[in-house]
C-alpha positions in Angstrom: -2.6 -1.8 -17.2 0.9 -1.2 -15.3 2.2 2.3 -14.8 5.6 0.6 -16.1 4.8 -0.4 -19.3 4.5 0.2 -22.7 1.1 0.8 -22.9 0.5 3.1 -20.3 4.2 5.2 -21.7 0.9 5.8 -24.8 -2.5 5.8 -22.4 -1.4 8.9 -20.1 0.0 11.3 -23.0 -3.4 10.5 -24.6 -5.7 10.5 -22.5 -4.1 13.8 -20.5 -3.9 15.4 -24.4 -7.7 14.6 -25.0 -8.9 15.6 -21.3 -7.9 19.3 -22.3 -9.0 19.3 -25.5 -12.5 18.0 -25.0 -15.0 20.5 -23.8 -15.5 20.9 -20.2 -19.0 19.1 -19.7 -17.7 15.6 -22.1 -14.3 15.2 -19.7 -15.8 13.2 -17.0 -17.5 10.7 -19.2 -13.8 10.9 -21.4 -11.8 9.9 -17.9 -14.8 7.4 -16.9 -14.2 5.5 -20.4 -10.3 5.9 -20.1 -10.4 4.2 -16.8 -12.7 1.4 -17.4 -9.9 1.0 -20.8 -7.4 0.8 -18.0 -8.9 -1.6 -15.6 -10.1 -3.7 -18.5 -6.5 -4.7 -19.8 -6.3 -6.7 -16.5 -9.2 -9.2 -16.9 -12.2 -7.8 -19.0 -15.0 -9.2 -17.7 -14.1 -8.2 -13.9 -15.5 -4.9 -14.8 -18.9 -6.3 -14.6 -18.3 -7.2 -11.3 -17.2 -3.6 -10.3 -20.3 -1.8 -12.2 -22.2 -4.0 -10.3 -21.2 -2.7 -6.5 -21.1 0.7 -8.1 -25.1 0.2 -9.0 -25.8 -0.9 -5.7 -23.7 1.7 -3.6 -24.9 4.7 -6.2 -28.6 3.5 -5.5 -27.6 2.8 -1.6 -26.1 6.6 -1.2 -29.2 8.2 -2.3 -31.7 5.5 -0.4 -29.8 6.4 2.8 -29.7 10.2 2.5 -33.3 10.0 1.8 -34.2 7.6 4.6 -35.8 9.3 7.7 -33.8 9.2 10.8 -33.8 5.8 12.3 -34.8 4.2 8.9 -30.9 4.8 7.4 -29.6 1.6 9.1 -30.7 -0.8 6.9 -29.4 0.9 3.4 -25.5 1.2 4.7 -26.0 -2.3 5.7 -26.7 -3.8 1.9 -24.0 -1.2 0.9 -21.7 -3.0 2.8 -22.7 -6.8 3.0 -22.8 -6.4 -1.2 -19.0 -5.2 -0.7 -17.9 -7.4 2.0 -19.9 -10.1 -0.2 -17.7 -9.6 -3.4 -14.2 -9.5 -1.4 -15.4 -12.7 0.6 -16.3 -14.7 -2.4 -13.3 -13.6 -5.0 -10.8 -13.4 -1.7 -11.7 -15.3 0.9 -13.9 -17.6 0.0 -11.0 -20.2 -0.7 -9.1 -19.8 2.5 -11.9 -20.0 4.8 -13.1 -23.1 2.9 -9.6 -25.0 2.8 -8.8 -24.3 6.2 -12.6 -25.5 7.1 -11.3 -28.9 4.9 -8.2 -28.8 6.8 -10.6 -29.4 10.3 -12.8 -32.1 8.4 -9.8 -33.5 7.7 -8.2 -33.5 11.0 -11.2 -34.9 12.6 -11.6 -38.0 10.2 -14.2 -37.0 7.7 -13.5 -37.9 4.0 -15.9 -34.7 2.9 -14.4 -33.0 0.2 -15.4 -29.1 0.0 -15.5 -27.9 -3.4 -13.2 -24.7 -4.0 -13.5 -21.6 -6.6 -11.5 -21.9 -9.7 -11.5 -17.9 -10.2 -9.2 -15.3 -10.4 -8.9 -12.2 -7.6 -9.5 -9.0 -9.4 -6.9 -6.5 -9.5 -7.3 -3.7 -6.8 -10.8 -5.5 -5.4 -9.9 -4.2 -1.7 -8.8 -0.7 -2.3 -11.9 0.0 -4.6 -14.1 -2.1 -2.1 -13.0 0.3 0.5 -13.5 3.4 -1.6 -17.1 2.6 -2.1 -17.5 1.4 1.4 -16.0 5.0 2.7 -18.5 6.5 0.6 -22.2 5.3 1.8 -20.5 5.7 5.4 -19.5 9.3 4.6 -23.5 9.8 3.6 -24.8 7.6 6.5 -22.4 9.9 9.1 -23.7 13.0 6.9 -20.5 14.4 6.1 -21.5 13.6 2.0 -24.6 14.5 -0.1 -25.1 11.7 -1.6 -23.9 11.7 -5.6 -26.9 12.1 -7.8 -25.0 11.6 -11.2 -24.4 8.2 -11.6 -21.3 8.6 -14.3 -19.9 10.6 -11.8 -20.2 8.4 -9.1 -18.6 5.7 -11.1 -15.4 8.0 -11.8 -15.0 8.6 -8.2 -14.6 4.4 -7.7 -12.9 3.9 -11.0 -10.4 7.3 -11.3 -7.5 5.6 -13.1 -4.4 6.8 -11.2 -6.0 5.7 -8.1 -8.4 2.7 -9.1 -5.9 -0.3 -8.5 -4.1 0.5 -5.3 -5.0 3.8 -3.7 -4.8 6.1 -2.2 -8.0 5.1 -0.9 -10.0 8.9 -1.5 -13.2 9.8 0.6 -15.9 11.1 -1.0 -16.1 14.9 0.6 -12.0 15.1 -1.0 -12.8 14.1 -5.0 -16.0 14.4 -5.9 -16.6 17.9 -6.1 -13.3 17.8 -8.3 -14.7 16.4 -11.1 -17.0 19.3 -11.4 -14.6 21.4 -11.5 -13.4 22.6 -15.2 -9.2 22.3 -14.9 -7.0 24.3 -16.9 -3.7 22.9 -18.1 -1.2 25.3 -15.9 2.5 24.6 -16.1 3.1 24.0 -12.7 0.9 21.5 -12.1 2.4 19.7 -14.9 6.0 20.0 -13.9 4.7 19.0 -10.4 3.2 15.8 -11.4 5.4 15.0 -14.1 8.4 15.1 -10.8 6.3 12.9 -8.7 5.3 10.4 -11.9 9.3 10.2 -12.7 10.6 9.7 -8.9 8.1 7.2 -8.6 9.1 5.3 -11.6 12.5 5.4 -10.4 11.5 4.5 -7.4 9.9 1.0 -8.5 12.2 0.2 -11.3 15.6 1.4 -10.5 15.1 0.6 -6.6 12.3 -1.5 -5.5 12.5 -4.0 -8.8 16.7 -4.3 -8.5 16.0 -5.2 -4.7 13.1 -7.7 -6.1 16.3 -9.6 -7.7 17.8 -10.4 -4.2 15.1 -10.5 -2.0 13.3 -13.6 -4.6 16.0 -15.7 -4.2 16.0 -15.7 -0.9 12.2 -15.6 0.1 11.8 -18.3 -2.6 14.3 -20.9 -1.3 14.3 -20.2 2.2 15.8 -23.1 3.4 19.1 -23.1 1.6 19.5 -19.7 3.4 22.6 -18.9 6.2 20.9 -16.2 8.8 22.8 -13.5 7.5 21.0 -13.9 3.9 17.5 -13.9 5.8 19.0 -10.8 7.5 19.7 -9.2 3.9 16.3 -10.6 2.6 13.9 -9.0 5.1 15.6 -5.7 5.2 15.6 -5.3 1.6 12.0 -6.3 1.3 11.1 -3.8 3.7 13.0 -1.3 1.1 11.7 -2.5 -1.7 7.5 -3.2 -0.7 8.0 0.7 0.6 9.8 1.9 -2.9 7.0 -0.4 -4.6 3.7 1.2 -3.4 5.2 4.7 -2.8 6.2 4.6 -5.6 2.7 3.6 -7.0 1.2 6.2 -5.2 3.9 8.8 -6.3 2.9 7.8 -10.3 -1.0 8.1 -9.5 -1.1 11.4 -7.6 1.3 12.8 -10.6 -0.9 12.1 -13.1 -3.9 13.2 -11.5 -2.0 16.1 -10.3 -1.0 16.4 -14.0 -4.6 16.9 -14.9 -5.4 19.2 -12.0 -6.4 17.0 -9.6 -5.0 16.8 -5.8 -5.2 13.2 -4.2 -4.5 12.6 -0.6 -0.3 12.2 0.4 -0.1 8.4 1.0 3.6 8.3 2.2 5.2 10.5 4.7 8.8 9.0 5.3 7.5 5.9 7.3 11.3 4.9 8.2 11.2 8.1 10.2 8.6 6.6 12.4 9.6 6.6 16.6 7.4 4.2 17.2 5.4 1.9 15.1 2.0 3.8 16.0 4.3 6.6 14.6 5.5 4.4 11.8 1.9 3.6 10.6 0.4 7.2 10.8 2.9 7.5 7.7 2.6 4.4 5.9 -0.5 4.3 3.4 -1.8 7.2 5.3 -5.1 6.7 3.4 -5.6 3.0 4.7 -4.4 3.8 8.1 -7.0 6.9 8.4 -9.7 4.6 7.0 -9.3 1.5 9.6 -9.1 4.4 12.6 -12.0 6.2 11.6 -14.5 3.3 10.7 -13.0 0.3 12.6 -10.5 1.5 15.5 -12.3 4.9 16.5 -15.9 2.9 17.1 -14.3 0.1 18.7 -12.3 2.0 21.4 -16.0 3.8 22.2 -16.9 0.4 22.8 -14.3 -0.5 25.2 -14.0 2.8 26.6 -15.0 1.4 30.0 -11.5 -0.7 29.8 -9.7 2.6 29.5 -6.1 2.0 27.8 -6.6 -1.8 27.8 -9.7 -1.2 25.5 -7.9 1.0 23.5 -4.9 -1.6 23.3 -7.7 -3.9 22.7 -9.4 -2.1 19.8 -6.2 -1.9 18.1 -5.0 -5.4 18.0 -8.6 -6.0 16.6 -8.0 -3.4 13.7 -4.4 -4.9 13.2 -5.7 -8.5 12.7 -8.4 -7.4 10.4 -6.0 -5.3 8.5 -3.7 -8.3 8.2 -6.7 -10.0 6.6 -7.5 -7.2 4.4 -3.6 -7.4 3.1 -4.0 -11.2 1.8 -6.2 -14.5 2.5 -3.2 -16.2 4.2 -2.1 -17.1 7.7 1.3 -15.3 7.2 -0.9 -12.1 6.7 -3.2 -12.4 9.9 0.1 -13.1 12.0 2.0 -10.2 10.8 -1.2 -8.1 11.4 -1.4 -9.5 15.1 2.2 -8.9 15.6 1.8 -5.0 14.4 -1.1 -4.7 17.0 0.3 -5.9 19.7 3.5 -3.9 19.1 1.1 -1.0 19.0 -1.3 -1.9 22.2 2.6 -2.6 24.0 3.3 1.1 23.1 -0.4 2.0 24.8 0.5 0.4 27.5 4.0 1.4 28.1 4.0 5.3 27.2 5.3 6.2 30.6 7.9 3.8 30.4 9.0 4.3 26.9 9.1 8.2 27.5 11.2 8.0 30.7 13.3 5.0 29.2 13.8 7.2 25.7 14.7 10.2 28.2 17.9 8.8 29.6 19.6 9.4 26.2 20.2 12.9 24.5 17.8 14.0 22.2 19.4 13.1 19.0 21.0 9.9 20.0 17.3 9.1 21.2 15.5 9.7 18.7 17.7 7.8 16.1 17.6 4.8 18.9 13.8 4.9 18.6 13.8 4.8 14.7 16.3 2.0 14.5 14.1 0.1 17.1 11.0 0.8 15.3 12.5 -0.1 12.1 14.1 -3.7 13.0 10.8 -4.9 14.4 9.1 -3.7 11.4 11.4 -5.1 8.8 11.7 -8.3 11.0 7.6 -8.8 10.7 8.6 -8.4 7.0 9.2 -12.0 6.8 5.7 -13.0 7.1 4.7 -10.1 5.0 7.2 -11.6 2.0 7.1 -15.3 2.9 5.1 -17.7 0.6 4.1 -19.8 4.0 4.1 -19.9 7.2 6.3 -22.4 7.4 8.9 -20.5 4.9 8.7 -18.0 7.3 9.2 -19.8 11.0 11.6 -21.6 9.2 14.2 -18.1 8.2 12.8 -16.9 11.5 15.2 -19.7 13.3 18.0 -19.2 10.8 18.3 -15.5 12.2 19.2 -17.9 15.3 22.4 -18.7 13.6 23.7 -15.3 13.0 26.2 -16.0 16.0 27.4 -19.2 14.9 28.0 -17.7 11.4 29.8 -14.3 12.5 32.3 -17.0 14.7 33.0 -18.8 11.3 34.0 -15.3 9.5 36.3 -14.4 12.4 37.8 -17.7 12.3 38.6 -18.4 9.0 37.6 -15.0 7.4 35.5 -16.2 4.5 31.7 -15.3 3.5 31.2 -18.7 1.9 28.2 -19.2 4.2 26.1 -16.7 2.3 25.3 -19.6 -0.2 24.2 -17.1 -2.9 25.2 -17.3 -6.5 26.8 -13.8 -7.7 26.0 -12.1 -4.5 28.2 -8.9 -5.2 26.0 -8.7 -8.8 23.1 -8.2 -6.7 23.8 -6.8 -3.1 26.3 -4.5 -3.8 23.5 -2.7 -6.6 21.5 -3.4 -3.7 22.7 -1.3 -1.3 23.5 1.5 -3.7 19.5 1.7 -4.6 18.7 2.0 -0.6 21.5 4.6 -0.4 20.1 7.0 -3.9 16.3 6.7 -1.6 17.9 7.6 1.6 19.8 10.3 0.5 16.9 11.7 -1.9 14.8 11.6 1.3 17.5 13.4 3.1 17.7 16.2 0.6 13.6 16.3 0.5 13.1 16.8 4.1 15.9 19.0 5.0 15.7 21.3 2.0 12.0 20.9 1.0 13.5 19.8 -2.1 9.8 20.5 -4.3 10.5 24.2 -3.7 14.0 24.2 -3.7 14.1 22.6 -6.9 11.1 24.5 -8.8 12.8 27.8 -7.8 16.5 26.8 -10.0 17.2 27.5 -12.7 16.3 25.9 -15.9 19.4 24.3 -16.8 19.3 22.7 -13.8 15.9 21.6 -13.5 16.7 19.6 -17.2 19.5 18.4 -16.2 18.2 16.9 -13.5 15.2 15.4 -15.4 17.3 14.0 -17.7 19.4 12.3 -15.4 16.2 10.6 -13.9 15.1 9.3 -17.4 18.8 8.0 -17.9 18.7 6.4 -14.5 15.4 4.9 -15.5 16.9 3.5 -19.2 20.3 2.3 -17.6 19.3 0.9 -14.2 15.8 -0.2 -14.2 14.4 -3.9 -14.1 12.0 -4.2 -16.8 10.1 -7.3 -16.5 6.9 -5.9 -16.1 7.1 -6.9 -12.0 3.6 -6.4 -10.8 3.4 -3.8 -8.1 3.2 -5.8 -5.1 0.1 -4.1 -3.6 -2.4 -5.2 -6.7 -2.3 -8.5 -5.0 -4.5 -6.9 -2.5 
């Protein structure tokens, strides 16, 4: 089920309504069956496939806990070969295979490998890594392992959070679920804010961006440079506006319930550097490769001293690439982000004194704009539907020059080769504009408190100019969010 779409505009009233009504002790097993409803309006019979890891990792949690020391080992590591095992079958089995058949191929054979007709399930990788996260909390004993099975399941399957994060950790949602909520007005104005930004967010901003950037990701060689230009900054916009705003509807509605999920955006595009951009972008992912992929290798290479580190994190970058999507474009853009990472390992005395030759402010807004071009840049193989499509607007960026000489000569934008451009880039660049200046107004006036403390006039008003906003300037075509791809 989308969060923008008729059905779930009914599910959430519902199913909120009915969570307060019910007695305490029936509203787990009420938000277990409202969430399998939710996940099931996908593809049905892919929730066999998720009871199934949720039986092994339930069974694995408890094996492990009760394990002597020395004997644990074992348990975590069916936990996770059953996990990796479902996301290399339904995601990877395919690529590996084809680009195994491409090698035959190459070498002369005339084998043909036989491929899997199935569909990837919706969410498998953040749910996969939920589970995972939870038999390696109980291996490190930081988690008692969950001796109520429905419970258990709730924690993988939680609605909000179930198809794209945040990715929770045991120790931070469990023991929520015991806990009997009361319906209290401020959490219900809280996550009813976050639920309408976030809609606004992927409708009004990231959707409307969807109409230019698909034209020009899709036909990539009818593009001049300055269109690729356009195209990779307002994907970067619009992926951002997509799974923030994902994450803003999720941890509203749990929030509307009484639950707290972990903050999974914290203005990324105020990043310094792109270490610093990615300790704010989908915090809950970024914490989860440190801790159980980056973290362990960097103790293996700590002999290499900052070249291990560097090492460790081009490592975790690739694999976090792969994670993303079962596609070349993927991997390379992961690489890309690593080594712009290990470069920053290697260079912090440089960058600091370099940085240091500027004033403060000037600086600091130097290191943002550096941090975001290389990010939104890397965007093309993030959006791309090849490799190819990508190298190939990758050189057109080469003719910027060429093209800017044309405008100053004959002072037309006829290059731009787009049909209607002003119907779609000027709305364009009004959407990035509304987020910037919304961010703005959040960060320099803490905006949650600001607003909660004005009057009530205002507070309507305001809330009614969202929902306008929302009815007059969306894009409703029931755009999947980007990130249930992964």
């Amino acid at each position: 089920m989308l969060f923008n779409s008729f059905e779930f505009l009914i599910f959430f009233p519902v199913v909120t309504i009915l969570y307060f009504l019910l007695p305490h002790k029936f509203r787990w097993f009420h938000l277990l069956v409202a969430s399998c409803v939710f996940y099931m309006f996908f593809v049905p019979l892919y929730i066999v496939i998720l009871f199934g890891t949720i039986v092994i990792d339930y069974y694995a949690g408890i094996l492990i806990e009760n394990a002597p020391e020395g004997k644990k080992r074992p348990w975590l590591i069916m936990s996770l070969v059953a996990n990796v095992g479902v996301l290399a079958v339904f995601k990877y089995y395919n690529f590996f295979i084809d680009n195994i058949q491409q090698v035959v191929n190459w070498m002369g054979f005339t084998v043909q490998l036989p491929l899997l007709r199935i569909l990837l399930p919706i969410g498998l990788s953040f749910h996969t890594f939920q589970a995972m996260s939870y038999t390696l909390e109980v291996y490190y004993e930081n988690q008692k392992a969950e001796r109520n099975f429905g419970i258990y399941a709730l924690y993988v399957m939680f609605y909000p959070q179930l198809v794209a994060g945040p990715i929770e950790r045991p120790q931070n949602v469990l023991y929520q679920f015991y806990e009997k909520h009361t319906l209290i007005y401020e959490n219900v104005a809280e996550g009813l804010r976050m639920m309408l930004w976030g809609m606004i967010k992927k409708v009004v901003i990231a959707d409307r961006l969807g109409l230019v950037t698909s034209r020009i990701f899709d036909d990539p060689a009818q593009q001049s440079g300055v269109n690729v230009v356009i195209g990779f900054v307002f994907f970067t916009f619009q992926v951002y506006c997509d799974f923030s705003g994902y994450s803003d509807i999720a941890i509203g509605a749990a929030r509307v319930m009484g639950f707290n999920l972990m903050k999974n955006f914290n203005f990324p595009f105020r990043g310094k550097s792109v270490s610093d951009f990615y300790k704010r972008w989908h915090m809950s992912l970024s914490t989860w490769f440190n801790d159980y992929l980056h973290t362990p290798l960097t103790y293996s290479f700590r002999r290499m001293g900052l070249r291990g580190v560097a090492l460790a994190t081009v490592i975790t970058f690739f694999i976090s690439g792969l994670w993303h999507g079962s596609a070349w474009q993927f991997i390379l853009w992961g690489v890309m982000m690593g080594v712009a990472i290990a470069f920053e390992v290697l260079t912090q005395k440089q960058r600091k004194a370099f940085f240091a030759l500027f004033p403060q402010r000037f600086g600091s807004l130097l290191a943002q704009f550096i941090t975001f071009s290389y990010i939104s840049f890397w965007c093309i193989f993030f959006r791309a539907n090849t490799v190819g499509d990508a190298f190939k607007m990758m050189r057109k960026v080469g003719d910027i020059p060429t093209e800017i000489a044309t405008i100053v000569r004959t002072h037309k934008f006829g290059f731009l080769n787009m049909p209607n451009v002003y119907d779609y880039l000027v709305p364009g660049v009004a959407v990035i504009c509304l987020l910037e200046g919304c961010n703005w107004l959040t960060t320099r006036y803490d905006m949650p408190k600001t607003f909660a403390s004005r009057p009530s006039w205002l507070r309507w008003s305001a809330y009614y100019a969202g929902i306008l906003l929302l009815m007059f300037c969306g894009v409703y075509e029931k755009h999947q969010f980007i990130y249930f791809q992964f």
